[in-house]
C-alpha positions as a Markdown table, in Angstrom:
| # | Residue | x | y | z |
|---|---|---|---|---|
| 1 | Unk | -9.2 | -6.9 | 28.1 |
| 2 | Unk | -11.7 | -9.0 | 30.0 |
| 3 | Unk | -14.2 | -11.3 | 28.1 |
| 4 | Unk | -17.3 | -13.0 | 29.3 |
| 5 | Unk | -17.9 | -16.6 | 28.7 |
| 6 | Unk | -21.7 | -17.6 | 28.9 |
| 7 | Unk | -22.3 | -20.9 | 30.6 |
| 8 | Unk | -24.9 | -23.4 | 29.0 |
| 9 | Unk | -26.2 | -25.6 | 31.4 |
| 10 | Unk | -29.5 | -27.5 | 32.6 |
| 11 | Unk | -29.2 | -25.7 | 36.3 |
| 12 | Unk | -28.1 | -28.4 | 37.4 |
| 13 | Unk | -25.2 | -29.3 | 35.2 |
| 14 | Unk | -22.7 | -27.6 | 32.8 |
| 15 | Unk | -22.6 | -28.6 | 29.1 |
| 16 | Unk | -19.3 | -30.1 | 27.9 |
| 17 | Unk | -20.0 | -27.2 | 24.8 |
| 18 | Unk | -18.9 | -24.9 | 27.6 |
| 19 | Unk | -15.8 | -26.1 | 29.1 |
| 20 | Unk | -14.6 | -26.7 | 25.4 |
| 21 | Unk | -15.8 | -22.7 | 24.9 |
| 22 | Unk | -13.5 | -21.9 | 27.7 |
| 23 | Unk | -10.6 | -23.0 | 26.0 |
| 24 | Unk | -11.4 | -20.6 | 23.5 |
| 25 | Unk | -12.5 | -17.6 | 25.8 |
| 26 | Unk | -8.9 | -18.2 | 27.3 |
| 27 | Unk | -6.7 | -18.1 | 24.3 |
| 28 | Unk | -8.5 | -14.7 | 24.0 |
| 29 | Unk | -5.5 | -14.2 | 26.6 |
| 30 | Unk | -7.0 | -12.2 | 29.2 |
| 31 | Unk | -8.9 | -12.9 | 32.2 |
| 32 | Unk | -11.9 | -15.2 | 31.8 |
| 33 | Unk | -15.4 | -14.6 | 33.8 |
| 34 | Unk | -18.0 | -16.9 | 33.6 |
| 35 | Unk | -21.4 | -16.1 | 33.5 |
| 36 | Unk | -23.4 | -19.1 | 35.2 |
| 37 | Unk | -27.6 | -17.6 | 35.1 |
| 38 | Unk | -30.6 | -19.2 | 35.4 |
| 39 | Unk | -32.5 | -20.6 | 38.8 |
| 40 | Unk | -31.2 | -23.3 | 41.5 |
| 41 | Unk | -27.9 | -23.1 | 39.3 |
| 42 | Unk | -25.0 | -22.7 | 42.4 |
| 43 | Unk | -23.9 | -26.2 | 41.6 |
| 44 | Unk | -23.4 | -25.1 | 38.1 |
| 45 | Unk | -21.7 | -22.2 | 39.2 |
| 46 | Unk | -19.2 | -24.3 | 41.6 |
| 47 | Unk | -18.5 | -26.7 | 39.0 |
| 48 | Unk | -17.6 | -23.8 | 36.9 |
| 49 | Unk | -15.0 | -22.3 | 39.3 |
| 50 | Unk | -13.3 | -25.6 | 39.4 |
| 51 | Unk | -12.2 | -25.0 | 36.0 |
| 52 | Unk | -8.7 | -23.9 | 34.8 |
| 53 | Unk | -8.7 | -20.6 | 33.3 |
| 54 | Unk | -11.6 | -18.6 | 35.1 |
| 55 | Unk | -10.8 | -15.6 | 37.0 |
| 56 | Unk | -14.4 | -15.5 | 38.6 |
| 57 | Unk | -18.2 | -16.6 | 38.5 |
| 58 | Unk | -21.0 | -14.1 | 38.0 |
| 59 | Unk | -24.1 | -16.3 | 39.5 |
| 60 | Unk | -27.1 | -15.0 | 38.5 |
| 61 | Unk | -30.0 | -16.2 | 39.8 |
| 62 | Unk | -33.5 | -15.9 | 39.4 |
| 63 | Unk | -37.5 | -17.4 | 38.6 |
| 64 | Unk | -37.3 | -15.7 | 34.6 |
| 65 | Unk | -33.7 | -16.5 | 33.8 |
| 66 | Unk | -34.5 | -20.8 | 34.9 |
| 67 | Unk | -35.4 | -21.5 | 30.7 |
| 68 | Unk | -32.7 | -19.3 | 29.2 |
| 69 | Unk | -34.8 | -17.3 | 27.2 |
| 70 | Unk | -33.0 | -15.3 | 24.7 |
| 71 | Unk | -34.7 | -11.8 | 26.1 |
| 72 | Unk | -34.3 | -11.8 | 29.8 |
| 73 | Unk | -31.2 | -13.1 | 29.2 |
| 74 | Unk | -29.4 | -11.1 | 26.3 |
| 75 | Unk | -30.6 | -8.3 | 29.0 |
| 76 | Unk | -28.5 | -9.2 | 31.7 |
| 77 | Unk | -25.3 | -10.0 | 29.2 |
| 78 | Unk | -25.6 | -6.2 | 27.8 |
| 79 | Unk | -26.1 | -4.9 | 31.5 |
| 80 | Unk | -22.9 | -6.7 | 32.2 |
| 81 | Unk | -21.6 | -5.3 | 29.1 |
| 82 | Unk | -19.5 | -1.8 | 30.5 |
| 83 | Unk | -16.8 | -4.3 | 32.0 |
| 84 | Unk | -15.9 | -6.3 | 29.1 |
| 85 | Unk | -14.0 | -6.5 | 25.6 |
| 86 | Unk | -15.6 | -9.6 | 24.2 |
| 87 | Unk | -18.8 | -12.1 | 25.1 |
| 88 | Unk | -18.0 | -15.7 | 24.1 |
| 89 | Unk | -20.8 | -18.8 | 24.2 |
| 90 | Unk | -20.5 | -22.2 | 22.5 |
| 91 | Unk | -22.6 | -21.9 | 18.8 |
| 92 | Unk | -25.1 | -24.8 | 19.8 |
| 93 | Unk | -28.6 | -24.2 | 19.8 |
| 94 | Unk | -28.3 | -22.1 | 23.3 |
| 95 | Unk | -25.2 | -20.0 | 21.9 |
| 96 | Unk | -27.1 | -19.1 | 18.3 |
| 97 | Unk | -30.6 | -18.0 | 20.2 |
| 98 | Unk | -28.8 | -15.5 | 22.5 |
| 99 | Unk | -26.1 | -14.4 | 21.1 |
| 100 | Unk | -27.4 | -12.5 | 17.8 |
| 101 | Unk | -29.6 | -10.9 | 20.0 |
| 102 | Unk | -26.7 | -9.4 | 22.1 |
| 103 | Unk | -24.6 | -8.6 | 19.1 |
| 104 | Unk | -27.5 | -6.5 | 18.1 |
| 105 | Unk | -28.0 | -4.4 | 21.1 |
| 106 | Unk | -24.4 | -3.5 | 21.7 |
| 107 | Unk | -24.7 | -2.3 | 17.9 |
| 108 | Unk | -21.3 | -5.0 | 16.7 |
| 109 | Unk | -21.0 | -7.7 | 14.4 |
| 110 | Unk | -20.7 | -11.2 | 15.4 |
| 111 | Unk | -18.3 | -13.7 | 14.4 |
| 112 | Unk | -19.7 | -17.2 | 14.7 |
| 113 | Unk | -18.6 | -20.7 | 14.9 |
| 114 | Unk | -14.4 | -19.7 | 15.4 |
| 115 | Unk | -12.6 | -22.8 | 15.2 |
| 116 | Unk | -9.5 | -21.2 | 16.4 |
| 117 | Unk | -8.3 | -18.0 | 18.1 |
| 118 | Unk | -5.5 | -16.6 | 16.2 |
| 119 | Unk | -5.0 | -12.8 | 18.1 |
| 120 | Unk | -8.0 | -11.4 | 20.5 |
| 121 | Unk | -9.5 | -9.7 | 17.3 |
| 122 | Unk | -8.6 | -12.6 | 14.6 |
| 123 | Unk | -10.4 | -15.2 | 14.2 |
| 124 | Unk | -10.6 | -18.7 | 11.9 |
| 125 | Unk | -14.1 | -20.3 | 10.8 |
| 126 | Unk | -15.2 | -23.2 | 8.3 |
| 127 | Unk | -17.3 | -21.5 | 5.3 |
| 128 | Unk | -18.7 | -23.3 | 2.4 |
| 129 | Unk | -19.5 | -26.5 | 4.6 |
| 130 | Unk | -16.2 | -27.1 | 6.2 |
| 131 | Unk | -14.4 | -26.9 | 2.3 |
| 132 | Unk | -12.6 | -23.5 | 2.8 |
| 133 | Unk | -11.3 | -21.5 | 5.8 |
| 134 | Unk | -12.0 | -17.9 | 6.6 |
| 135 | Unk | -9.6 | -15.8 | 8.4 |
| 136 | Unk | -12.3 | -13.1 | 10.4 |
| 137 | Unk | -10.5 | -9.9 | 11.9 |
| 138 | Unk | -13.0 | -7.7 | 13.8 |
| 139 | Unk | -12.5 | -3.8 | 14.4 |
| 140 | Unk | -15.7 | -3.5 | 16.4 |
| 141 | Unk | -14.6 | -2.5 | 20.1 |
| 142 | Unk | -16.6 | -5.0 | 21.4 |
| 143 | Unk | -16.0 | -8.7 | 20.4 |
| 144 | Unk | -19.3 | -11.1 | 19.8 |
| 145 | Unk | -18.4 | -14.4 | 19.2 |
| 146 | Unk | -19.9 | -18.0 | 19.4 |
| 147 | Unk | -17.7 | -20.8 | 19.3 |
| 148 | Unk | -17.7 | -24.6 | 17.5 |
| 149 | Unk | -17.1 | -26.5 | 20.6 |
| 150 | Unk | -16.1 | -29.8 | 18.9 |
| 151 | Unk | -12.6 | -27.6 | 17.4 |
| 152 | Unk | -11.6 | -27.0 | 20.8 |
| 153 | Unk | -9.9 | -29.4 | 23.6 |
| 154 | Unk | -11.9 | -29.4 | 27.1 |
| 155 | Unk | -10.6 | -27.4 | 29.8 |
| 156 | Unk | -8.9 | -29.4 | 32.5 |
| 157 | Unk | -9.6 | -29.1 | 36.4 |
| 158 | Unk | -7.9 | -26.2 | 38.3 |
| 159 | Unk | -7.0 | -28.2 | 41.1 |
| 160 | Unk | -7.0 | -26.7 | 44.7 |
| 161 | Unk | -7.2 | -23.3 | 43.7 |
| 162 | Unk | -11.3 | -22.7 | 42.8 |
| 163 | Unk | -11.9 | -19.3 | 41.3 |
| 164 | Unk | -13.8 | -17.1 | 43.9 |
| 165 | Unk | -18.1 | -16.7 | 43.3 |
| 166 | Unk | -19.8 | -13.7 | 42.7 |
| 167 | Unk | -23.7 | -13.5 | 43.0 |
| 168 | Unk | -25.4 | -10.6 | 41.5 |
| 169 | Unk | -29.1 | -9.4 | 41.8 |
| 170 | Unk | -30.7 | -9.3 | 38.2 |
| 171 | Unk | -33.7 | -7.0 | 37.8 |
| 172 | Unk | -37.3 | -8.6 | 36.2 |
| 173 | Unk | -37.2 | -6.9 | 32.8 |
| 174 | Unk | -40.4 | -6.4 | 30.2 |
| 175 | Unk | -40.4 | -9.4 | 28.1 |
| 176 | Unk | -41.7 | -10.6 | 24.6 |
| 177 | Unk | -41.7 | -13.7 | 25.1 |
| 178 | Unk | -42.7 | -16.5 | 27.4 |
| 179 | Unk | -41.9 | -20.0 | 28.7 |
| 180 | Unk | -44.7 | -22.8 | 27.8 |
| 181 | Unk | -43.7 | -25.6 | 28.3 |
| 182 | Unk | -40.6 | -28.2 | 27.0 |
| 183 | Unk | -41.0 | -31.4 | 25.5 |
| 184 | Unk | -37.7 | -33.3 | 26.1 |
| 185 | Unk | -36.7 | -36.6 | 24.2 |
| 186 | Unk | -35.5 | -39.1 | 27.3 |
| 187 | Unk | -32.8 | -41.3 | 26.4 |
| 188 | Unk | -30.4 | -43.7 | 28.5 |
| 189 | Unk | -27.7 | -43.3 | 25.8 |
| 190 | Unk | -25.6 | -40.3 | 25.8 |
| 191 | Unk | -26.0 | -37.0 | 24.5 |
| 192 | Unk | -24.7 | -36.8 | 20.5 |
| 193 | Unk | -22.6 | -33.8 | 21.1 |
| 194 | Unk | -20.8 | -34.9 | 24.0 |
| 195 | Unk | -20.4 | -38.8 | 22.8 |
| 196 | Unk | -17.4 | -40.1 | 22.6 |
| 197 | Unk | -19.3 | -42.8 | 20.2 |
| 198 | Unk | -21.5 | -42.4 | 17.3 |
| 199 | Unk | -23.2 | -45.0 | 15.4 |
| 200 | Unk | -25.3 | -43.2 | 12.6 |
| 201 | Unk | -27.5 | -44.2 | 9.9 |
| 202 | Unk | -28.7 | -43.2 | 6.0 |
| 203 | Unk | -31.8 | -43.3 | 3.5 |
| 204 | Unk | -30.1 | -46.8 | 3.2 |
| 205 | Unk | -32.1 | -48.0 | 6.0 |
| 206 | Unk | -35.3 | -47.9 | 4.2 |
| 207 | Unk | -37.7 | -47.3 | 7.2 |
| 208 | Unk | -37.9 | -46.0 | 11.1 |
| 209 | Unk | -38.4 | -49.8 | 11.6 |
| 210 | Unk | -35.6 | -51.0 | 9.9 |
| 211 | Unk | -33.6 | -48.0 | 11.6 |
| 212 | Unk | -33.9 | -48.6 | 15.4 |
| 213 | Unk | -33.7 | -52.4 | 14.4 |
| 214 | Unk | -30.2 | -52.3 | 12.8 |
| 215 | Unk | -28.7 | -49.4 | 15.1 |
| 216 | Unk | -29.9 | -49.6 | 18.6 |
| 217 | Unk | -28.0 | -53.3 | 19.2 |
| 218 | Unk | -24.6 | -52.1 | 18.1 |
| 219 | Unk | -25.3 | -48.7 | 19.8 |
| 220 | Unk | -26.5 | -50.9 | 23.5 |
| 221 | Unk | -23.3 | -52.8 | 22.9 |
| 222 | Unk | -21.1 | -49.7 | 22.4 |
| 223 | Unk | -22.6 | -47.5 | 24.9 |
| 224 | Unk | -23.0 | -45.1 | 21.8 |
| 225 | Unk | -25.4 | -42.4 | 20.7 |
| 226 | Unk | -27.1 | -42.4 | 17.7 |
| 227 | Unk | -27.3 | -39.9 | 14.9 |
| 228 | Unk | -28.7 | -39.8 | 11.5 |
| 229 | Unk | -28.3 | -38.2 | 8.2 |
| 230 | Unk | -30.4 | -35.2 | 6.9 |
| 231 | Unk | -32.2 | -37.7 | 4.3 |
| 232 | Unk | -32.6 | -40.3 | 7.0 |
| 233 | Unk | -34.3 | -37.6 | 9.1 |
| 234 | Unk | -36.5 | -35.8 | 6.7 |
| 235 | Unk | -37.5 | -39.3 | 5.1 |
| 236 | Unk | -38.9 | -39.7 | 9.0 |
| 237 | Unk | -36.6 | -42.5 | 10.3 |
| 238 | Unk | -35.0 | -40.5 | 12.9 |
| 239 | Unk | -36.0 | -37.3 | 14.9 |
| 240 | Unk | -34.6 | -34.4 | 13.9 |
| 241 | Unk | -32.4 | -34.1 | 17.5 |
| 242 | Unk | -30.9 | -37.1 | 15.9 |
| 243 | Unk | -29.3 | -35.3 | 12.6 |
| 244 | Unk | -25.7 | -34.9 | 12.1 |
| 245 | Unk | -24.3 | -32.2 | 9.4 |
| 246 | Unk | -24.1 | -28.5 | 8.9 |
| 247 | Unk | -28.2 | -28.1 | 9.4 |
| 248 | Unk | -27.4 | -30.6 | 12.5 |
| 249 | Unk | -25.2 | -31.1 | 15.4 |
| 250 | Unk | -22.1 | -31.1 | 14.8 |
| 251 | Unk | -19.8 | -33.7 | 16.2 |
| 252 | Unk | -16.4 | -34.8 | 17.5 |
| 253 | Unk | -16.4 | -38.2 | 18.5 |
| 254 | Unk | -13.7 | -40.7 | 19.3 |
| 255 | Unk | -15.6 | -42.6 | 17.1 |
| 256 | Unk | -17.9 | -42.4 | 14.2 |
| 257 | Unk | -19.5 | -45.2 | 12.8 |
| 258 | Unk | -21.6 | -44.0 | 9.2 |
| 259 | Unk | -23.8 | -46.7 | 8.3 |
| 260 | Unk | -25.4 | -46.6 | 5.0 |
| 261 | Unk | -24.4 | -42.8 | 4.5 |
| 262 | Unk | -23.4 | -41.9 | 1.4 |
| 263 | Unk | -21.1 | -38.7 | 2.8 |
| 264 | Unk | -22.9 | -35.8 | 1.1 |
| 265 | Unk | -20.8 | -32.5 | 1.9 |
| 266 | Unk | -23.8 | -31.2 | 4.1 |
| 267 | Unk | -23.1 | -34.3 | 6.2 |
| 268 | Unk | -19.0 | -34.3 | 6.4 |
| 269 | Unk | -19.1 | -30.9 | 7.7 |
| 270 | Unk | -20.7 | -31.8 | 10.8 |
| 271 | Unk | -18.9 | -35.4 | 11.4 |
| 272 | Unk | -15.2 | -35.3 | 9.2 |
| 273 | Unk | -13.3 | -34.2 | 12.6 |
| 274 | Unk | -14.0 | -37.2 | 14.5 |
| 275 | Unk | -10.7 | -38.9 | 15.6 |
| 276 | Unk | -12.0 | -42.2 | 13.8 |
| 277 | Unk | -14.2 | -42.5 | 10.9 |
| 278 | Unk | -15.4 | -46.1 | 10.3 |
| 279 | Unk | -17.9 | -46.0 | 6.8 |
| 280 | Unk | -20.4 | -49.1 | 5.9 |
| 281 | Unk | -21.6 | -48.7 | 2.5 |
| 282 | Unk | -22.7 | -51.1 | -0.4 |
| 283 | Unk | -21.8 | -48.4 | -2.9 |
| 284 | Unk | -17.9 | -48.6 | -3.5 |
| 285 | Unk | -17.8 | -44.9 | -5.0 |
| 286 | Unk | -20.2 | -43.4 | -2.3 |
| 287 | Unk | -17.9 | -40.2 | -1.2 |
| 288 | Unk | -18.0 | -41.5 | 2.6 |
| 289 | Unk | -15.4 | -43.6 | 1.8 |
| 290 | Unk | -13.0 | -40.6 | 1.1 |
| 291 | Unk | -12.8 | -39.7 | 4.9 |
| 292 | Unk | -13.3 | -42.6 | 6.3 |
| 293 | Unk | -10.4 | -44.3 | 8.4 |
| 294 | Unk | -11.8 | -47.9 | 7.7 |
| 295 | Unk | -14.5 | -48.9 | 4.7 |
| 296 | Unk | -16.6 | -51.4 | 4.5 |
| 297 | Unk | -18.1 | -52.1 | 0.9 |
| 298 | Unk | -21.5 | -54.4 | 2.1 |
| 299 | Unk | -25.1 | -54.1 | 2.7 |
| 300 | Unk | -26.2 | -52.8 | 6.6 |
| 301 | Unk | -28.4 | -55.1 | 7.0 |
| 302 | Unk | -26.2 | -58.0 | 6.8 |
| 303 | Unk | -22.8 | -56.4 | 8.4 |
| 304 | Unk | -24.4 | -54.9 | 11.3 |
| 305 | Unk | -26.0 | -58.1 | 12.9 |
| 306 | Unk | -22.7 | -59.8 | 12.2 |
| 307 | Unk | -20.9 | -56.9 | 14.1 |
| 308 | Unk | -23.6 | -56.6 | 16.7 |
| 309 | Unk | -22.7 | -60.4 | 17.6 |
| 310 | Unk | -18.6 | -60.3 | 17.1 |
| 311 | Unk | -19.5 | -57.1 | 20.2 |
């Protein structure tokens, strides 16, 4: 049994969502190929074979695979598909626009968001936002499965011994779809899924204004990211890259920092396995209080100037 690991990456750099995938690919417990595709992606592809646990890179490169569209690329994974047992990808944005589409034209099932690999056919995932655990066995020949990257640990550095590099040809295939263009947030502060700090805001904040007033000090003085609740975002304080829950990103963090959140279940799911949960909330009862590490019963807008000055 070989499985595939998909690589998500920029083409120019490999998402942390993958290397935490490759954990999972590897307790699979057979040999672990990478696919690395898009265009100008060899440094991807050498990063990737520096990693414990892959057997070999399959670089594919070419002009229609540079945006990772879910066609051209879902193509190449099924023409790939004669040699392996199971396709794996992180279940972020990248992972849930490709893989369904494979899953359907190999005719199998996926299983999405695993949490843990318990035998190469059985499988653990959260249902019923985070408040149950599902045991998923699959008989389908052919295993399809995405992966939440925050329940797995990274994969460490394999030392001297790189895994070798294999480049294949990839033909131009009949597409429905095409690249327009991409309109990308910039921002200095780090990526929310990969931050190892999160400072995040609530409705409690009252206004956009009022939201990058109170957060963005503390965040500058952490070096954090910042993230926001579903209200917060669809009350138009925060962009909607910003959200944190089961409709959002989920998160990992070393550190989470909910600030006027009042921990609906939506929003736990996607934020209760950070390491440390700090919770800053006027309302003593508010439910964010049952997971947080540290509570703080007080209005934002007077404890995070003081804490933006104790930083």
């Amino acid at each position: 049994m070989t499985t595939l690991l998909v690589a998500e990456h920029d083409n120019r750099t490999l998402k942390e969502a993958t290397e935490r995938s490759l954990t999972a690919a590897v307790a699979f417990g057979a040999d672990v190929h990478v696919l690395v595709a898009g265009k100008d992606c060899g440094a991807v592809g050498e990063a990737v074979s520096a990693l414990a646990g892959v057997a070999k890179v399959i670089l594919a490169d070419a002009d229609h695979l540079a945006h990772h569209l879910a066609e051209p690329l879902a193509a190449l994974i099924v023409s790939l598909a004669g040699t392996y047992d199971a396709f794996v990808a992180p279940a972020t944005t990248f992972g849930k626009n490709v893989m369904p589409r494979v899953a359907a034209l190999i005719d199998v099932m996926q299983v999405s968001d695993i949490t843990r690999v318990l035998a190469p056919d059985t499988f653990e995932r959260p249902i019923y936002a985070g408040n149950a655990i599902e045991t998923v066995s699959s008989a389908d020949a052919k295993k399809v499965v995405t992966v939440r990257a925050s329940a797995f640990q990274m994969a460490p550095a394999a030392g001297a011994a790189a895994a070798s590099i294999e480049t294949i040809s990839v033909p131009v295939t009949p597409a429905a779809s095409a690249f327009v263009s991409a309109e990308l947030s910039q921002s200095a502060r780090p990526e929310l899924t990969a931050a190892r700090i999160i400072i995040s805001g609530g409705r409690a904040f009252q206004s956009a204004e009022n939201f990058n007033k109170y957060l963005e000090p503390v965040a500058d003085k952490l070096n954090a990211a910042i993230g926001a609740s579903r209200a917060a975002v669809d009350a138009g304080y925060a962009p909607n890259d910003f959200q944190v829950g089961q409709t959002g990103k989920i998160v990992a963090p070393d550190l989470y920092i909910a600030c006027g959140i009042s921990g609906a279940i939506q929003h736990l799911a996607g934020m209760k396995e950070a390491k440390v949960i700090v919770a800053i909330n006027k309302d003593p009862e508010a439910p964010i209080f049952q997971v947080a590490d540290y509570g703080m019963v007080g209005d934002v807008f007077e404890i995070l100037p003081e804490l933006e000055k104790a930083l």
